[in-house]
C-alpha positions as CSV (number, residue, x, y, z in Angstrom):
1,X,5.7,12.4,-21.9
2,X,3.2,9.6,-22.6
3,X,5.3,7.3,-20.8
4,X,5.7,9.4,-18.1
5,X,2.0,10.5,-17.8
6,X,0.8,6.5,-17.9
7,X,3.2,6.1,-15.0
8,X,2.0,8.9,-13.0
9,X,-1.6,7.5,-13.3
10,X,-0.5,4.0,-12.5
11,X,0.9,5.3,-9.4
12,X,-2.2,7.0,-8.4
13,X,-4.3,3.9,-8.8
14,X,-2.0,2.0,-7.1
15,X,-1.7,4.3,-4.0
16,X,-5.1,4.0,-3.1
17,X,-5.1,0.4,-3.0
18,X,-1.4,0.5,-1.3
19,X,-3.0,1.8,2.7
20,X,0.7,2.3,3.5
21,X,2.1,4.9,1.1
22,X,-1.3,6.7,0.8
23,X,-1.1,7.2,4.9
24,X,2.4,8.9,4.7
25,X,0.4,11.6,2.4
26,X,-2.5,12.4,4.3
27,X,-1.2,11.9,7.6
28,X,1.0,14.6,8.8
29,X,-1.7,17.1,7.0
30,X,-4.6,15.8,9.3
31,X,-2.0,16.0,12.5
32,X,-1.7,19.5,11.8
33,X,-5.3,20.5,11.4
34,X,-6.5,18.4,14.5
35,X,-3.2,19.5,16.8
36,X,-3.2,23.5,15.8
37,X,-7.2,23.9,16.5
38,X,-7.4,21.5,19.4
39,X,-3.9,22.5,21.5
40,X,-3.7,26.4,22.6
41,X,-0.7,26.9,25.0
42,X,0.0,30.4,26.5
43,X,3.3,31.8,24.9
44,X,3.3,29.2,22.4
45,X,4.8,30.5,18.9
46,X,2.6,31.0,15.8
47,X,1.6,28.4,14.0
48,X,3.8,26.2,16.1
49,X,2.6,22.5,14.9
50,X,2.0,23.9,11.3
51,X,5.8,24.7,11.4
52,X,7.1,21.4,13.2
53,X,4.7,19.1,11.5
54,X,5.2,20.9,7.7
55,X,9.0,20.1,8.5
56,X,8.5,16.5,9.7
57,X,6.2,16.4,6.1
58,X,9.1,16.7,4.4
59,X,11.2,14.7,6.3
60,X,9.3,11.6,6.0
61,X,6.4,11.5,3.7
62,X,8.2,11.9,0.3
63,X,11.4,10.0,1.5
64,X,9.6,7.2,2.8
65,X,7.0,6.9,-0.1
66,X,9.6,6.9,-3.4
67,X,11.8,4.1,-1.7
68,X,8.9,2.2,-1.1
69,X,7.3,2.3,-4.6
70,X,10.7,1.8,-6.3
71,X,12.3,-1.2,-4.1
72,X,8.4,-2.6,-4.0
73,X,8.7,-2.3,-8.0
74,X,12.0,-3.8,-8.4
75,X,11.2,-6.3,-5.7
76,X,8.3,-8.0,-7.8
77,X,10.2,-7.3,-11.1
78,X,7.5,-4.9,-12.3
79,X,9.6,-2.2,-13.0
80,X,11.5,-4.8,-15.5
81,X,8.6,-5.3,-17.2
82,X,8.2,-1.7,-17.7
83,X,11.9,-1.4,-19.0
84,X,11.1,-4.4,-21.5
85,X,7.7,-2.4,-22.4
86,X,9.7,0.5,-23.9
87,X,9.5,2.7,-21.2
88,X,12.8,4.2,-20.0
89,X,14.0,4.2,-17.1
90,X,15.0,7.7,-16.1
91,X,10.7,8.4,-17.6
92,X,9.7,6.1,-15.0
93,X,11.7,7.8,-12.0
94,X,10.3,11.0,-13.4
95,X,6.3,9.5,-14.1
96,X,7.0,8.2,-10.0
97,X,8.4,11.3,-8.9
98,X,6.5,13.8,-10.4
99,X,3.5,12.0,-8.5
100,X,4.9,11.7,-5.5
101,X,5.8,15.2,-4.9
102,X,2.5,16.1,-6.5
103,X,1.0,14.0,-3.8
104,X,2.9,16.1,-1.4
105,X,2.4,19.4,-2.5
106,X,-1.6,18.6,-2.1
107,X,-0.6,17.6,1.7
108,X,1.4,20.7,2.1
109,X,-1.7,22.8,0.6
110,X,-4.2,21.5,3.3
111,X,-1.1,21.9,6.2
112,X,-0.1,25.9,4.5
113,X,-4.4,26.5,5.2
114,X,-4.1,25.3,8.6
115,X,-1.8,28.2,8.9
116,X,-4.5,30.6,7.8
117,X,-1.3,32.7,5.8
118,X,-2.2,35.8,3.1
119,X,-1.8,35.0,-0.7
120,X,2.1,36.3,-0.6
121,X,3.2,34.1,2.7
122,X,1.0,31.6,1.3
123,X,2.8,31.3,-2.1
124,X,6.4,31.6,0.1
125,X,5.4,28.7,2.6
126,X,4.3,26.5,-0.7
127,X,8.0,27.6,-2.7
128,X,9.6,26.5,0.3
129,X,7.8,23.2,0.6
130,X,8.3,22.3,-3.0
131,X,12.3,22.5,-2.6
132,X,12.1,20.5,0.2
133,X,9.9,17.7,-0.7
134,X,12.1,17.7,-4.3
135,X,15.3,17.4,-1.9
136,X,13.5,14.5,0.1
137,X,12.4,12.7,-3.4
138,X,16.3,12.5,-4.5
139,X,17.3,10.7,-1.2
140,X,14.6,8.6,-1.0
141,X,14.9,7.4,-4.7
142,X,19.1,7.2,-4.0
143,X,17.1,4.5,-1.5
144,X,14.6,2.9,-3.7
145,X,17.1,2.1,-6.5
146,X,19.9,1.2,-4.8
147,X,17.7,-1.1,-2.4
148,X,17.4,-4.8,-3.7
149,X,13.8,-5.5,-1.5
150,X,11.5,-3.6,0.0
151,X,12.5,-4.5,3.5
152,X,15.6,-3.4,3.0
153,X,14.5,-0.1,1.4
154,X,12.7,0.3,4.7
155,X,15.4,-0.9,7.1
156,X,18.0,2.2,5.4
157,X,14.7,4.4,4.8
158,X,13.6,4.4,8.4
159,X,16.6,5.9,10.0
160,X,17.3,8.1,7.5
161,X,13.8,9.2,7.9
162,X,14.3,10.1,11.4
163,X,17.5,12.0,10.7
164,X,15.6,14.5,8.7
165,X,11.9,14.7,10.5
166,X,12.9,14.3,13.5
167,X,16.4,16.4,14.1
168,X,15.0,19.8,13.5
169,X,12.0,19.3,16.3
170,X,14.6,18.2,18.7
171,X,17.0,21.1,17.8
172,X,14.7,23.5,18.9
173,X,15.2,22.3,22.4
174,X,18.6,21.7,22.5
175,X,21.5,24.1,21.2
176,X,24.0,21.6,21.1
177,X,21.6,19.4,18.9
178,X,20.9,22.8,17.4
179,X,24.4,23.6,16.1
180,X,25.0,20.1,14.5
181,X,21.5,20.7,12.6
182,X,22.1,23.4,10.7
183,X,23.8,21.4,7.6
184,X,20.8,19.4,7.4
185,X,18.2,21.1,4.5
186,X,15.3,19.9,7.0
187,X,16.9,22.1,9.5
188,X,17.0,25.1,7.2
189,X,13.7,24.6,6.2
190,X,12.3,24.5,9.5
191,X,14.3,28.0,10.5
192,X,13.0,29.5,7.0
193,X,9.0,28.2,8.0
194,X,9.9,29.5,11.5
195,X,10.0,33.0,10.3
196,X,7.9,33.0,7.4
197,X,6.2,36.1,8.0
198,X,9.3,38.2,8.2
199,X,11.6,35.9,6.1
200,X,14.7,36.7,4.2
201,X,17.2,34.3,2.3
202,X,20.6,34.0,3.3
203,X,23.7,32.7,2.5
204,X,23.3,29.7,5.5
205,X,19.9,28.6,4.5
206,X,20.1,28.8,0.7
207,X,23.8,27.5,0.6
208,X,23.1,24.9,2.7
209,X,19.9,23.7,1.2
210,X,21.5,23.9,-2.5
211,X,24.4,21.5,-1.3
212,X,22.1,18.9,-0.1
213,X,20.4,18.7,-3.4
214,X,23.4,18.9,-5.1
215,X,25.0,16.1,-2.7
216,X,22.0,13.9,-3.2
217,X,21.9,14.7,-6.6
218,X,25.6,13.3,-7.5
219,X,25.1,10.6,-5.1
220,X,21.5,9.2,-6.9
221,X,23.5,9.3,-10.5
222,X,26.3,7.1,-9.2
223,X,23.8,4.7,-8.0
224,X,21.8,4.9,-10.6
225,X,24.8,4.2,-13.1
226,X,25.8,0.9,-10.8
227,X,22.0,-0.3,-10.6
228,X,21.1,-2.7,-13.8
229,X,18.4,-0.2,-14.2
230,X,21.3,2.5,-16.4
């Protein structure tokens, strides 16, 4: 746990000198506030942008952000040097992922407030976030680690990115786009925030959310077993 705290703290100093990860958390969060006070639109749903941008959240910031620290890491061989200092390296993917969905569980605070929910819906919309931001983190380090340079991370990151921010904002205007969605956790996320205030589980959006960690969570061990970092 030492080893894990020590990387959580270097990851925190080195995010506020790194401009590009620590804009992916703050962001989305400061899109919501500005876009759900400043844009009123007769008939628009509740909470509209604090549902589509929440979704987009955890689409892209904590996807994004793991690849980059890892491939970044393994890029300029300082995660080698961590290995060689004793620290393993399935503590270091949990010291950089516990802070990274930390990180985004502060965004997701300030974006569940711009919501103005009760204490219940509050605690809901936050559950909800966390699954979704752990599902992100799993892909996104599947990226990092099997990535040899950061500009590859990024070139496989990117699209990937847009799969899962960006499908679930265009499915709500197209059916067609809408029916292909649904086996997509971001999709089922967004349906579940959707209808947060009157929301029960069911078989589609639990199911369906619980394969796509399991998915990403087969497919991160077999790269992590081929990776010189097993």
């Amino acid at each position: 746990m030492n080893n894990v705290a020590a990387i959580f703290k270097k990851q925190l100093k080195d995010t506020l000198k790194n401009k590009t990860v620590l804009i992916q958390f703050i962001l989305f969060p400061v899109m919501t506030l500005i876009m759900n006070n400043a844009i009123k639109i007769q008939d628009m749903p509740e909470n509209f942008f604090v549902n589509l941008f929440a979704t987009m959240y955890i689409g892209m910031a904590p996807l994004t952000s793991i690849s980059a620290i890892i491939s970044e890491e393994k890029e300029k061989n300082t995660l080698r040097v961590l290995i060689m200092s004793n620290v393993k390296p399935y503590e270091y993917l949990l010291g950089v992922g516990s802070y990274v969905w930390f990180a985004c569980m502060l965004g997701s605070v300030v974006i569940c407030a711009a919501g103005g929910y009760d204490l219940q819906t509050s605690i809901v919309f936050m559950c909800i976030m966390a699954v979704g931001i752990l599902t992100s983190l799993l892909i996104g380090a599947i990226i990092g680690v099997w990535s040899k340079t950061q500009m590859m991370a990024t070139s496989v990151a990117v699209p990937v990115m847009m799969i899962f921010s960006f499908v679930p904002m265009l499915s709500l205007f197209n059916s067609t786009i809408e029916k292909m969605a649904k086996v997509i956790y971001s999709e089922q996320i967004s349906r579940m925030l959707g209808q947060i205030n009157d929301l029960e589980f069911d078989v589609m959006n639990v199911g369906v959310i619980g394969v796509n960690i399991l998915i990403a969570a087969v497919i991160f061990v077999v790269i992590f077993k081929k990776s010189k970092l097993a």
